[in-house]
Each structure stands twice: as structure tokens, then as C-alpha cells.
C-alpha positions as a Python dict, from the first residue, in 0.01 Angstrom:
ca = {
    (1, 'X'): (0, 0, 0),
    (2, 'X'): (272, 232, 125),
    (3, 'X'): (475, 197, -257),
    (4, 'X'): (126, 242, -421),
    (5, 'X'): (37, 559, -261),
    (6, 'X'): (415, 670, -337),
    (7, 'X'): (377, 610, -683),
    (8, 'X'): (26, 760, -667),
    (9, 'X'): (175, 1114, -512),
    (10, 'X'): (471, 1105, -754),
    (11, 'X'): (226, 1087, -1039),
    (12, 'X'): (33, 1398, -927),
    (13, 'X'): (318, 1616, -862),
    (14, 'X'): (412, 1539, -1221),
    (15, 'X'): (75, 1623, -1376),
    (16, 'X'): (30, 1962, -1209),
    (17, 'X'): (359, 2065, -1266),
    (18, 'X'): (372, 1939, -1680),
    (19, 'X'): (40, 2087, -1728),
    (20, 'X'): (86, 2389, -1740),
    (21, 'X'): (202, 2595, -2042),
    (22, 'X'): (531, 2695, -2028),
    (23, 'X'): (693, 2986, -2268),
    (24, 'X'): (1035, 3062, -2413),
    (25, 'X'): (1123, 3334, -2587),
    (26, 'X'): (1508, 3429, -2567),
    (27, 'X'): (1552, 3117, -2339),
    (28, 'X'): (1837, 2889, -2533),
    (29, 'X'): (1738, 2547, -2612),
    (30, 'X'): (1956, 2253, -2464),
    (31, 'X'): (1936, 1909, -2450),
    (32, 'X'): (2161, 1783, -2207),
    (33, 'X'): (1935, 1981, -1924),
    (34, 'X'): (2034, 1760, -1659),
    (35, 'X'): (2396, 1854, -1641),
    (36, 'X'): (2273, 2253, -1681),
    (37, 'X'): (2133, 2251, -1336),
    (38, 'X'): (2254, 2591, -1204),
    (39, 'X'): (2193, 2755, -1543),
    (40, 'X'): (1823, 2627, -1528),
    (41, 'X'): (1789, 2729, -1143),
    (42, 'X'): (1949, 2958, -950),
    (43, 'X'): (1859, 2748, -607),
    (44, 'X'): (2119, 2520, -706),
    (45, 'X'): (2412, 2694, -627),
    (46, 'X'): (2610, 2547, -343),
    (47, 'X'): (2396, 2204, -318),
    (48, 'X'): (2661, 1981, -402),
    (49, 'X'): (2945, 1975, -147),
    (50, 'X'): (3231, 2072, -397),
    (51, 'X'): (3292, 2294, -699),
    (52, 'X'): (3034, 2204, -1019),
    (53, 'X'): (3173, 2322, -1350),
    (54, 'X'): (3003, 2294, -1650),
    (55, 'X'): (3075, 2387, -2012),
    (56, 'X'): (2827, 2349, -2316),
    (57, 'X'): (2889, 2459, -2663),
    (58, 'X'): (2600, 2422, -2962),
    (59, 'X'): (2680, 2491, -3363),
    (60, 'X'): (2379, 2493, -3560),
    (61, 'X'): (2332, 2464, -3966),
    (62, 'X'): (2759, 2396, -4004),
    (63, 'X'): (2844, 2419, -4341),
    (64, 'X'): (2533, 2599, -4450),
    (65, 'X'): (2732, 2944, -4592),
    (66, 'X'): (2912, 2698, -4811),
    (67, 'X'): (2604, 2724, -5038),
    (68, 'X'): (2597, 2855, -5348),
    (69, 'X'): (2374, 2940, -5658),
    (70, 'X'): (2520, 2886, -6060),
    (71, 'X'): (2544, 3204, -6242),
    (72, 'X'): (2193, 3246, -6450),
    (73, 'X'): (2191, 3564, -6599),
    (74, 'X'): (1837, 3549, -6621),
    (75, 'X'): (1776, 3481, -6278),
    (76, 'X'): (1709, 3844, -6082),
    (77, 'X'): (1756, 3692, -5770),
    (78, 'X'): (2120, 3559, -5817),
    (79, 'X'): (2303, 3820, -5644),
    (80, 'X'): (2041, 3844, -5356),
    (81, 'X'): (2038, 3474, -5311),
    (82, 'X'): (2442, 3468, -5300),
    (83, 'X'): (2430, 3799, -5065),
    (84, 'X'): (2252, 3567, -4801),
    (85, 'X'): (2436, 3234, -4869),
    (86, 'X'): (2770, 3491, -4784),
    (87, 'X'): (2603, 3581, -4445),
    (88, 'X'): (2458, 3226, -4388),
    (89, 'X'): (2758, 3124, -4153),
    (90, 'X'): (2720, 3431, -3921),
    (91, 'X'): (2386, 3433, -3869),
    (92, 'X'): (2379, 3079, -3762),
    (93, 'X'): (2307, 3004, -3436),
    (94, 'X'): (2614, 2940, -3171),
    (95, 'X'): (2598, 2924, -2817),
    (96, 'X'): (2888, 2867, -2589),
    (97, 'X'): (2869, 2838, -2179),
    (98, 'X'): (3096, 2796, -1863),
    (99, 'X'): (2889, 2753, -1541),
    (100, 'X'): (3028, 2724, -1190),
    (101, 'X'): (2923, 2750, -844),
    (102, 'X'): (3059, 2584, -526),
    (103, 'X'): (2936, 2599, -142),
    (104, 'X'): (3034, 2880, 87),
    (105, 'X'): (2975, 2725, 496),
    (106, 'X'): (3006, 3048, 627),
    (107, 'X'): (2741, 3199, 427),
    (108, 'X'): (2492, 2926, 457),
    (109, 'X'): (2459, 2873, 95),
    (110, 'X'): (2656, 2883, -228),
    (111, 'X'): (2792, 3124, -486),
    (112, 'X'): (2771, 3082, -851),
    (113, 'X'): (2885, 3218, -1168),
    (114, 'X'): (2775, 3173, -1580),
    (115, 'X'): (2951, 3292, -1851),
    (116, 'X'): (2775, 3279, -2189),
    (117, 'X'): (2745, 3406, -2553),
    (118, 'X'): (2508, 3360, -2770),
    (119, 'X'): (2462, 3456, -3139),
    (120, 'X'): (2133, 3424, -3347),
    (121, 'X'): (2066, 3558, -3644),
    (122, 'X'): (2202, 3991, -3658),
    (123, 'X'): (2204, 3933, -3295),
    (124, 'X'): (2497, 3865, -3059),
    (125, 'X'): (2439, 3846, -2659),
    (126, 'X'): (2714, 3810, -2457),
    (127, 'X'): (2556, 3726, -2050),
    (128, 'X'): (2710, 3733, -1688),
    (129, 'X'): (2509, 3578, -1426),
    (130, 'X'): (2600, 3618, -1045),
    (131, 'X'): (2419, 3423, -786),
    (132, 'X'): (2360, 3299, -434),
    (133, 'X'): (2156, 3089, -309),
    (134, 'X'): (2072, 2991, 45),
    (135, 'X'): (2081, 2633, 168),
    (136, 'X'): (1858, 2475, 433),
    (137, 'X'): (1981, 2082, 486),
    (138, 'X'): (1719, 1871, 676),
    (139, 'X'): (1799, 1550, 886),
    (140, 'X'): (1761, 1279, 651),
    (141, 'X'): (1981, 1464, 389),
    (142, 'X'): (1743, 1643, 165),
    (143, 'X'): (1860, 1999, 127),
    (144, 'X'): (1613, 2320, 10),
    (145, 'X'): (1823, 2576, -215),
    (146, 'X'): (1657, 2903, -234),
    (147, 'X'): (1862, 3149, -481),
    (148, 'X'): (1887, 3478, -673),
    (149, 'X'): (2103, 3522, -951),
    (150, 'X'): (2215, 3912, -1146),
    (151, 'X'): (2207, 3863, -1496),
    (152, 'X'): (2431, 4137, -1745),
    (153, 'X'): (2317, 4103, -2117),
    (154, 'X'): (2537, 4277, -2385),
    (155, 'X'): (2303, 4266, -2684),
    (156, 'X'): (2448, 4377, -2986),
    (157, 'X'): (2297, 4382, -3361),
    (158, 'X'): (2484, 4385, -3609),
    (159, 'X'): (2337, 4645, -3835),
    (160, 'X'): (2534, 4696, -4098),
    (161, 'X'): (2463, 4325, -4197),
    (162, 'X'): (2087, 4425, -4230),
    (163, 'X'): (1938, 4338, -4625),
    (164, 'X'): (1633, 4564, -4618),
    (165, 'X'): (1345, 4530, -4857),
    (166, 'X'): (1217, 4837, -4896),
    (167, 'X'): (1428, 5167, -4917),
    (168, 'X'): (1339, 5473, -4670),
    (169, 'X'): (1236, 5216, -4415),
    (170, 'X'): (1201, 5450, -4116),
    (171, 'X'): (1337, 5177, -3830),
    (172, 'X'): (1667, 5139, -4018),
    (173, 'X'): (1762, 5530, -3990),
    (174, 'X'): (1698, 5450, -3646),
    (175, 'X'): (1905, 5153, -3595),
    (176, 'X'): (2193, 5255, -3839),
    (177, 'X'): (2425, 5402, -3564),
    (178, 'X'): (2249, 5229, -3286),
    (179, 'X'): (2348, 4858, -3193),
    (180, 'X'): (2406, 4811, -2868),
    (181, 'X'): (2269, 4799, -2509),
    (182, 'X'): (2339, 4687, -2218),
    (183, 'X'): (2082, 4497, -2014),
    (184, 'X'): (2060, 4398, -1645),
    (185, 'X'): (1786, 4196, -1502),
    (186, 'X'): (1688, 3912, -1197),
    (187, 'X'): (1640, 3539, -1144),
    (188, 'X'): (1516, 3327, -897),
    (189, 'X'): (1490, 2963, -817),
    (190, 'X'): (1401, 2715, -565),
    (191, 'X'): (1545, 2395, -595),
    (192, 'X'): (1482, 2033, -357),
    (193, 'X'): (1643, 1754, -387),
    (194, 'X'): (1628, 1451, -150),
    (195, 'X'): (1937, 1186, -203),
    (196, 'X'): (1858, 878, -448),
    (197, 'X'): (1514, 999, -449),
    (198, 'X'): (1345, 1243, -607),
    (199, 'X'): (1437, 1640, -673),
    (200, 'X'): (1234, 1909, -861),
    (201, 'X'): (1286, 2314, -875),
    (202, 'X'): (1056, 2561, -978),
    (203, 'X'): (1293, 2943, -1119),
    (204, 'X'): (1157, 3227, -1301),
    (205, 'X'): (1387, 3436, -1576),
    (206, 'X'): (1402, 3785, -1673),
    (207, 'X'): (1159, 3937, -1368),
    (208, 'X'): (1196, 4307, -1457),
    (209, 'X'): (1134, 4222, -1828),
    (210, 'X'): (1402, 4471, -1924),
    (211, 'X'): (1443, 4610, -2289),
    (212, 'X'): (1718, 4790, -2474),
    (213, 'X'): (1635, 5126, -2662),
    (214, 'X'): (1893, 5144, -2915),
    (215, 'X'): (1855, 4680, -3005),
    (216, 'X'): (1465, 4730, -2923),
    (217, 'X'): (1516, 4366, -2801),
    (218, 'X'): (1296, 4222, -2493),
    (219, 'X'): (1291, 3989, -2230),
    (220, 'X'): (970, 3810, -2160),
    (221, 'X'): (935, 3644, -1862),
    (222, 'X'): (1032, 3249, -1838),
    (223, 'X'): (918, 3007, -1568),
    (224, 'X'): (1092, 2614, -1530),
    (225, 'X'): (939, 2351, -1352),
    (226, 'X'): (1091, 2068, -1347),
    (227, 'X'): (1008, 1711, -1165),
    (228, 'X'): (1268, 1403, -1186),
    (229, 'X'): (1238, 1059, -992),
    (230, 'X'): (1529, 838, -914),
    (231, 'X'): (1520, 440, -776),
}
């Protein structure tokens, strides 16, 4: 009875939290989540009893500026098309990431730190996260992370690799001289985690929403739950 109600909690906590939408706008897309802990949740920092280092690099559409068109004088299009097979390998995106944080005793909790850049499309962001997260360890060895991390954003675009198609366009005057801001916003994350059992955090991106004037680029706001069972 006692391993069918366990299974019978485990399977509720999993419904409510995957059932509800989730949204992500600038939020990078990995696949190898479960060794980007600390990136996903700020609450982590400091829950392992030594120094966590991670580093994740992603190259997407390789090769893909190689492309190119025969010369057809009667095509109109040939010196567009080769224009943006040119520019292919720069705006494809590249994402590269060193994460570390490590437990401080006398403050209770860990420190962290993330360096990251990541280019998409005209758009290059280069990120600094600083965190700290309190620890509370319970008797049987569970341990409740509760964390806060500063996140820097350099966003640059790259306008003078802008193809525009139609001439006068009022935005581009505007952006011309303009390409860069700098961006500071806040995370937050709680994180749980009970040994050989189970652990699950819940951490919210971008809460101030911030935008830059001169990129007119936006952060939305993110939320992660996550739920993950171990025998």
C-alpha cells in the first residue's frame, strides 16, 4: 500500500507541474538539461558539497554558408540569393557556456557564476550571471536551495549586416548608428532535492522584463518547472 500511494503522489506532482504551459522566448534550447542545473535554477548553487563546473557549446546549420547558386543571368535573384548564402555562416546560431558555483559554509549557501554568448541571427548576446543561493539541509539529507542570480546582457545587432526590402524604411535610420545595449535583469529559483530519491525546482527568468532602446530587443518572462524521480 505504502509503494502504491508513493507512486500515486509522484504521479500527481508530475501532472500539475507538466500541465501547465510553459513559454520561451530568448531562453536557449539545450538538450543535455540535466547537467545545466545551475543555469536552469538559481537554487542550485552550493547544493553539491564541492565545486560544479560545466561547459556546453552548440553549432547549428555547419556548413550551411558553403552554399551557393550557378550564375543564370536570367535569374534576378542571383546576387540576392548569394548575398545571403555569404552571411549564412554568421547568422547561424552558436551558443557557448561555462557555469560554476561551489558551497560557501560560512554563508549558509553557495555562490555561482555563468559565462555565456550567444549569437542568433544579426544578434549577438554576450551574458554574466552572479548568484547565491541559500541552503537549508534537513535531517535525513534532503537539502532546500533558495537562490537569486544578477544577470548582465550585452546585446548587440549587427546592423550593418541588415538586407532591407524596402528603401526609406524609417526603423533602419533609427538603428543605423544604434546597436548596442546593455541589459541587467533578476532570477530566482528554488530547488529540492532529496538523495537517491526524487528532486524538482521551480525558477523564473528575466523578472523586470528589461528592454534595450537602441537593439529594441525584450525579455519576456520564463518560468521552469521541473520534476525528476530516481530508484
Amino acid at each position: 500500500m505504502h509503494k502504491n500511494f508513493k507512486i500515486f503522489l509522484v504521479s500527481c506532482i508530475a501532472f500539475v507541474l507538466w500541465s501547465v504551459g510553459l513559454k520561451a522566448q530568448q531562453a536557449v534550447q539545450l538538450t543535455q538539461n540535466i547537467f545545466n542545473t545551475y543555469y536552469l535554477n538559481p537554487g542550485y548553487a552550493g547544493h553539491l558539497n564541492g565545486i560544479d563546473v560545466t561547459a556546453t557549446f552548440r553549432d547549428q546549420w555547419a556548413g550551411f554558408g558553403k552554399i551557393k547558386l550557378d550564375k543564370d543571368p536570367d535569374d534576378p535573384y542571383f546576387e540576392y540569393n548569394n548575398q545571403m548564402a555569404d552571411s549564412a555562416k554568421s547568422l547561424s546560431p552558436r551558443y557557448v557556456m561555462l557555469s560554476a558555483s561551489m558551497p560557501i559554509r560560512f554563508l549558509h549557501g553557495g555562490v555561482g557564476i555563468i559565462f555565456s554568448s550567444d549569437q542568433i541571427g544579426l544578434f549577438n548576446n554576450n551574458t554574466v550571471h552572479l548568484g547565491y543561493a541559500f541552503q537549508y539541509g534537513f535531517t535525513n539529507g534532503s537539502k532546500l536551495g533558495v537562490g537569486l542570480q544578477l544577470k548582465l546582457d550585452n546585446i548587440v545587432l549587427r546592423v550593418n549586416e541588415l538586407i532591407w526590402g524596402v528603401e526609406g524604411d524609417p526603423i533602419y535610420s533609427q538603428m543605423l548608428s544604434e546597436g548596442n545595449d546593455l541589459m541587467v535583469d533578476l532570477n530566482a529559483g528554488v530547488f529540492f532535492r532529496k538523495p537517491n530519491s526524487i528532486f524538482f525546482g521551480v525558477s523564473a527568468f528575466n523578472l523586470f522584463e528589461s528592454h534595450g532602446n537602441k537593439t529594441l530587443y525584450k525579455f519576456k518572462q520564463l518560468n521552469n518547472k521541473g520534476l525528476r524521480v530516481t530508484t
